[in-house]
C-alpha positions in Angstrom: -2.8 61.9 10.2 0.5 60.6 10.9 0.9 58.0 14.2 4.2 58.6 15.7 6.3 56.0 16.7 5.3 53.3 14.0 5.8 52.3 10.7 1.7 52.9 10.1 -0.2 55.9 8.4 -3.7 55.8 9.2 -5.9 57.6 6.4 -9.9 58.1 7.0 -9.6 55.1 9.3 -7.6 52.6 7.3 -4.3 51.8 8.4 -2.2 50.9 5.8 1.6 49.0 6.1 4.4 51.2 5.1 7.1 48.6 5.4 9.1 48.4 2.7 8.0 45.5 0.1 11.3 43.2 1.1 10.0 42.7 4.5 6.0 42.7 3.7 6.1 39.7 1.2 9.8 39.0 -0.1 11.2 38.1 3.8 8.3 36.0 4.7 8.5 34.1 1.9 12.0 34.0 2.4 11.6 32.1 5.6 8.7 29.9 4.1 10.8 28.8 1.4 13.6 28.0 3.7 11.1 25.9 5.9 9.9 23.8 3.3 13.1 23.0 2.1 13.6 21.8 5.5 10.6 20.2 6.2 10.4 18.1 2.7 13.5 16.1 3.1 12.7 15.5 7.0 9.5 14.1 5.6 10.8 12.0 2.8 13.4 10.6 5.2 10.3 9.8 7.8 8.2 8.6 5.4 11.2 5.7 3.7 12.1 4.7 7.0 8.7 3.8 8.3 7.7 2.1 5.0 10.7 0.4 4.9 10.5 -1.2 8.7 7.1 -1.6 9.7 6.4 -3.6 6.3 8.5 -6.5 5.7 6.9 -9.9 6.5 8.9 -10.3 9.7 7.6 -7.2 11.0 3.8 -8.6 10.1 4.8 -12.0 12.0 6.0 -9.9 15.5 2.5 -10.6 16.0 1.3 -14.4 17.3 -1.8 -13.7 15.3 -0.2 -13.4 12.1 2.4 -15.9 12.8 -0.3 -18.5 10.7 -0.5 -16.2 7.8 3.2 -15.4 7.6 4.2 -19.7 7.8 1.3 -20.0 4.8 2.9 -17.4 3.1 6.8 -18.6 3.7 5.5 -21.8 2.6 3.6 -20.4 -1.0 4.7 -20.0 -4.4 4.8 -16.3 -4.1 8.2 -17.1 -2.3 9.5 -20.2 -3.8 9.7 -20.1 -7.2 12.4 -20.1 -10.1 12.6 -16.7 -10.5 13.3 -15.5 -7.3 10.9 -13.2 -7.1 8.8 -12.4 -3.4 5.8 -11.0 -3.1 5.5 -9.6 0.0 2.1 -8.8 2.5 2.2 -5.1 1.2 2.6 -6.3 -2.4 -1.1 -7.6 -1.7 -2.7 -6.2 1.3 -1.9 -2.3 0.8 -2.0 0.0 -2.0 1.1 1.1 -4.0 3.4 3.2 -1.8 3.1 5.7 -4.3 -0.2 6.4 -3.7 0.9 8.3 -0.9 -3.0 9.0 0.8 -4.5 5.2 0.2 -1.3 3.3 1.4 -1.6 5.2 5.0 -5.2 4.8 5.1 -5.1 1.3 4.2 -2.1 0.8 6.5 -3.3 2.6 9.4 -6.5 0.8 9.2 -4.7 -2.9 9.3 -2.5 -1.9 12.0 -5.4 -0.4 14.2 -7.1 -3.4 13.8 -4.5 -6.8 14.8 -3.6 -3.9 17.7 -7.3 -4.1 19.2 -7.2 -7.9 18.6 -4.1 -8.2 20.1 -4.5 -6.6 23.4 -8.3 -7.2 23.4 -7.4 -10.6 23.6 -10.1 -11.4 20.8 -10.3 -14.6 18.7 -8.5 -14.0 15.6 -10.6 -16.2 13.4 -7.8 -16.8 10.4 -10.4 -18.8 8.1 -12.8 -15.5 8.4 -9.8 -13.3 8.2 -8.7 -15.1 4.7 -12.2 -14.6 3.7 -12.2 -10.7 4.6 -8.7 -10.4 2.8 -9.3 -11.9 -0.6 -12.9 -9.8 -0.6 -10.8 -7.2 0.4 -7.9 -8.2 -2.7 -7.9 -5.5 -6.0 -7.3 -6.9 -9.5 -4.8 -3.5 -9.4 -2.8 -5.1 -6.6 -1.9 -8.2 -8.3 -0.9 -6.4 -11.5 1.5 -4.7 -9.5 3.9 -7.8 -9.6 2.0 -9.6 -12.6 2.0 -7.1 -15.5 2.3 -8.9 -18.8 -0.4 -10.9 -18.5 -0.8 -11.9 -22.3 1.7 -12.5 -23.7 2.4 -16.3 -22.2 2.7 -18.5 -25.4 3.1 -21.6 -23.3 -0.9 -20.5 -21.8 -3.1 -19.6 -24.0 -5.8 -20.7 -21.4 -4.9 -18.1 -19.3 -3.9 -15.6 -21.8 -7.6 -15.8 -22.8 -9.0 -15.7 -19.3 -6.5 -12.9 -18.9 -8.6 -10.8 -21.3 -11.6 -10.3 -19.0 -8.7 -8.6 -16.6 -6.9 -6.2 -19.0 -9.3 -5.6 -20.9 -12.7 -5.1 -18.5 -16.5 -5.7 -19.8 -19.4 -4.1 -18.4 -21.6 -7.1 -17.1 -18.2 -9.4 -17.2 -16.0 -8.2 -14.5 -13.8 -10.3 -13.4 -11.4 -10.9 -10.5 -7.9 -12.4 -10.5 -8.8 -14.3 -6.9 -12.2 -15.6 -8.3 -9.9 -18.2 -9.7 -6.7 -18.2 -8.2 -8.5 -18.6 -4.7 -5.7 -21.2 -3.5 -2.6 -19.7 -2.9 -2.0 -18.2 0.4 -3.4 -18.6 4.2 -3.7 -22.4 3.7 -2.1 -24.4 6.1 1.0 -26.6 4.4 3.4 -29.3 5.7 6.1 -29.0 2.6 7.4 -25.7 1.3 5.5 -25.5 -2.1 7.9 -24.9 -5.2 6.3 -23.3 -8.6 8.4 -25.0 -10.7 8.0 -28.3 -9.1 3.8 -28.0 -9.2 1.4 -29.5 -11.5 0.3 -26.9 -14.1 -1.8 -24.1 -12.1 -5.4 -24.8 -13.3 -7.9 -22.3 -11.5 -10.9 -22.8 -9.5 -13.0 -20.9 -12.3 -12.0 -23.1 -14.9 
């Protein structure tokens, strides 16, 4: 039985579409192809620009509470050092910005939490807050910046103690801050340059 006035035949109780294929399936996908090639480059363009200015240390220090932790880390070798290279908080503190998911989780998460502090008017404890962060501190993080980890002729020491790093043992696990536990969120009177410095001998050694 036919239904007048539509584009519908209805057969034993089944309506079925009599549209042409174009605008069943080819249109909508049409305009959902259109939309994402909209949408994608909108996002990628959101997505740089907040990365890019809610993560440099000066955006960190707009904060009074992380004002200590920014001086410490002004004042580190991770700023001053020959190469002129600078680690900055996101080198250590968040997850590669590649990994699109982790990075906003672990982002969000920091952000939520100086913002509570902030207008909670809490104690920010920075001694217990250096102990949360270097719990908190993934051998994969520092390898981001510190990748050829043995192959240093001039430190065989470490080359060796490098080992148990690249090259992981069940039962010997170890952590790059189990040893090199000194660098940031201590207090310092003198801007602290590598080259200058005694030979680094860490804590585990």
């Amino acid at each position: 039985m036919n239904v007048f006035g539509g584009g519908m035949e209805e057969i034993k109780g089944v309506s079925t579409d009599a549209r042409p294929l174009w605008k069943r399936i080819i249109k909508p996908a049409i305009y959902i192809a259109i939309g994402i090639a909209i949408a994608f480059p909108l996002f990628s363009m959101t997505y740089f620009t907040m990365v890019r200015t809610s993560t440099p240390p000066q955006f960190c220090a707009s904060c009074h509470e992380i004002q200590f932790a920014y001086n410490t880390w002004k004042t580190s070798t991770h700023t001053n050092n020959a190469q002129g290279f600078v680690a900055d908080c996101m080198d250590c503190h968040l997850p590669a910005p590649a990994d699109t998911f982790n990075f906003f989780y672990a982002k969000t998460a920091h952000g939520i939490k100086d913002i509570i502090v902030h207008f909670m008017g809490g104690k920010y404890d920075h001694q217990e807050q250096r102990r949360i962060a270097y719990a908190s501190f993934k051998n994969q993080q520092c390898q981001k910046c510190h990748r050829n980890l043995l192959y240093i002729p001039n430190k065989r020491g470490a080359m060796l103690a490098y080992l148990d790093v690249v090259y992981t043992r069940r039962g010997y696990e170890k952590r790059c801050v189990d040893c090199h536990n000194n660098l940031d969120y201590n207090s310092r009177t003198i801007y602290q340059y590598k080259q200058y410095l005694e030979t680094y001998r860490g804590l585990g050694l």
